[in-house]
C-alpha positions in Angstrom: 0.0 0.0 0.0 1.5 3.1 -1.4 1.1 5.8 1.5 2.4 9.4 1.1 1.4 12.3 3.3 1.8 16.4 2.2 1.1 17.7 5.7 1.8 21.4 4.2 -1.7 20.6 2.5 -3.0 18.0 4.9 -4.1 16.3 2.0 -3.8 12.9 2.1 -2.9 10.1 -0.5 -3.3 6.6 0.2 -3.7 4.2 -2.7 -3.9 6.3 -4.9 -7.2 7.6 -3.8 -7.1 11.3 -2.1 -8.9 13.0 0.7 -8.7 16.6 1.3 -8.9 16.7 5.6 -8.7 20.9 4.9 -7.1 22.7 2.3 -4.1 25.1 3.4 -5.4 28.3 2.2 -8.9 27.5 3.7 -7.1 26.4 7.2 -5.2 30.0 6.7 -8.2 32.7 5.6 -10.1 30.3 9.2 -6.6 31.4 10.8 -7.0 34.9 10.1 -10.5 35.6 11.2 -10.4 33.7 14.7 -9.1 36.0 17.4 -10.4 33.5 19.9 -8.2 30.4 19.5 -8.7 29.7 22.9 -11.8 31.1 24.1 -10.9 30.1 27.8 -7.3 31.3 28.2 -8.1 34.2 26.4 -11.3 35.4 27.8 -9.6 34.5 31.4 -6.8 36.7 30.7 -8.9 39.7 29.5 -11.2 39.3 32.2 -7.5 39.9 34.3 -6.7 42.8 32.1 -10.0 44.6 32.3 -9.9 43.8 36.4 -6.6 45.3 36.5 -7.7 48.6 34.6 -10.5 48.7 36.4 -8.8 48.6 39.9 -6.2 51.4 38.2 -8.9 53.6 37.2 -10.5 54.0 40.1 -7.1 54.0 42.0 -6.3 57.2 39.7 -9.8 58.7 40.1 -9.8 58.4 43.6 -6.4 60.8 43.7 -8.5 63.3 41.3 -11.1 63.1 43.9 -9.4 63.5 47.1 -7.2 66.8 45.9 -10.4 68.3 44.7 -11.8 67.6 47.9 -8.5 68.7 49.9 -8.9 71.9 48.2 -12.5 72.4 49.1 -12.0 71.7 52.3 -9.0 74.2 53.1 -11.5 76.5 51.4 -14.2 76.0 54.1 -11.3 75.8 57.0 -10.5 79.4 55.9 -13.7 80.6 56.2 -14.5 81.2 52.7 -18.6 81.6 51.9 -20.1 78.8 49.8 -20.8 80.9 46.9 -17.5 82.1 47.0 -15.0 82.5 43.5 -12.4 79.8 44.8 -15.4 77.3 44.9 -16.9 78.0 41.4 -13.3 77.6 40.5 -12.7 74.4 41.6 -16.1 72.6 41.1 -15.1 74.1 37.2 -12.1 72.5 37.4 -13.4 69.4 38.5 -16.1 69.0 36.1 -13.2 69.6 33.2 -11.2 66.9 35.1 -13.8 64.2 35.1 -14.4 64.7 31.9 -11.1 64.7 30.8 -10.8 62.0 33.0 -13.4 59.6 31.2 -12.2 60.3 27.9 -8.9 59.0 28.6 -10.1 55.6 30.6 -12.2 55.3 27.8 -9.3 55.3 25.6 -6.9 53.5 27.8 -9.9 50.5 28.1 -9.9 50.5 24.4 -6.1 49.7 24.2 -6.1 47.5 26.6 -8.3 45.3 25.5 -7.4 45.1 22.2 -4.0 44.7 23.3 -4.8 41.9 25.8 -6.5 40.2 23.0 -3.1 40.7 20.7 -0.6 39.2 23.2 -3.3 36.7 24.2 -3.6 36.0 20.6 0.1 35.4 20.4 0.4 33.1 23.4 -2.1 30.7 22.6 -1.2 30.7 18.9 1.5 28.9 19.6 0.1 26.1 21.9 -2.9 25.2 19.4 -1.0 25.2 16.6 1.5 22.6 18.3 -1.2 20.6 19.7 -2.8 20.6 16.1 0.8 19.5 14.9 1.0 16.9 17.4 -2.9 15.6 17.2 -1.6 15.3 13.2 1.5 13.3 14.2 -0.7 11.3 16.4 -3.0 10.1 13.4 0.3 9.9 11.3 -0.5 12.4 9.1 2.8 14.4 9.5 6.6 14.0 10.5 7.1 17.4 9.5 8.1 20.4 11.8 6.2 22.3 13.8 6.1 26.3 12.4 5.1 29.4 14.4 3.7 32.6 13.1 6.7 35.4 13.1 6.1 37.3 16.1 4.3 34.4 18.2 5.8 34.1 21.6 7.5 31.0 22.7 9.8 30.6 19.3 11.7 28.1 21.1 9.4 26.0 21.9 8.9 24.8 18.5 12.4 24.8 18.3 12.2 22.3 21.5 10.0 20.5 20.2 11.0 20.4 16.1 14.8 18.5 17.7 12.2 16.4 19.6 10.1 15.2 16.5 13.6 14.5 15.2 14.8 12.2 17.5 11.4 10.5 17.0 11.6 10.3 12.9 15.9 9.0 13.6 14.1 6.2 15.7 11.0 5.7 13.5 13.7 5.2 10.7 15.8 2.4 12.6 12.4 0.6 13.9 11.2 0.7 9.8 14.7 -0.8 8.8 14.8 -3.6 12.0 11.3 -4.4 10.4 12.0 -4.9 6.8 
């Protein structure tokens, strides 16, 4: 039985009969349009991000808060009247702040999450595409190495495991031999 496998195209030929598992350039146009390659890890880690901002927000928004309200209150300490020019000042000033204030958290939010999804996009990248590779190797589909998007994380991983799948072809070889 004549068996050859192009794992670039996961198409496979056995006996001269072919069957198309996915095409490359559909597996790559699927590629492009997921941000969500794991929906788990990457939802938990932007539910961390957006925690994080959250707790940073309101860290800087209570500073905003307490030196209007330091202000206000050396105002009344001094004796000032209610209605008095310092006041209208300041109550100005914070309304300005605030809304300067929202404009930049709302802003900030913005790039954080879409930079939490990026790097989280980046991480687990990585990890399903080698678990794809290895699910592949598993079914004997491929012997080839493992390849990583250019500026995934963890480049030596697949460099880890790539002299790993090559100690496991050297031995495949030597078990095919001993057999034949």
């Amino acid at each position: 039985m004549n068996t050859s496998y192009r794992p670039t195209t996961l198409k496979m030929v056995k006996g001269g009969a072919s069957t198309t598992a996915v095409s490359a350039d559909a597996q790559r146009a699927r590629k492009k349009r997921t941000l969500l390659i794991n929906p788990r890890f990457q939802l938990t880690f932007l539910a961390w991000s957006v925690v994080m901002l959250f707790a940073s927000i309101g860290t800087f928004y209570g500073g905003i808060y307490y030196f209007f309200y330091k202000f206000v209150r050396l105002g009344a300490i001094a004796g000032l009247p209610a209605d008095h020019v310092i006041f209208q000042f300041l109550d100005a000033q914070k309304t300005q702040m605030n809304t300067i204030f929202i404009w930049t958290a709302g802003t900030a939010s913005v790039i954080l999450v879409a930079g939490s999804l990026w790097i989280s996009h980046r991480v687990a990248g990585p990890l399903h595409r080698l678990r794809q590779h290895m699910d592949l190797m598993a079914d004997g589909q491929t012997l080839d190495e493992v390849k990583f998007r250019k500026n995934d994380f963890f480049p030596e991983l697949a460099k880890s495991c790539n002299r790993q799948f090559e100690l496991f072809r050297k031995y495949q070889k030597k078990a095919t031999r001993k057999v034949i």
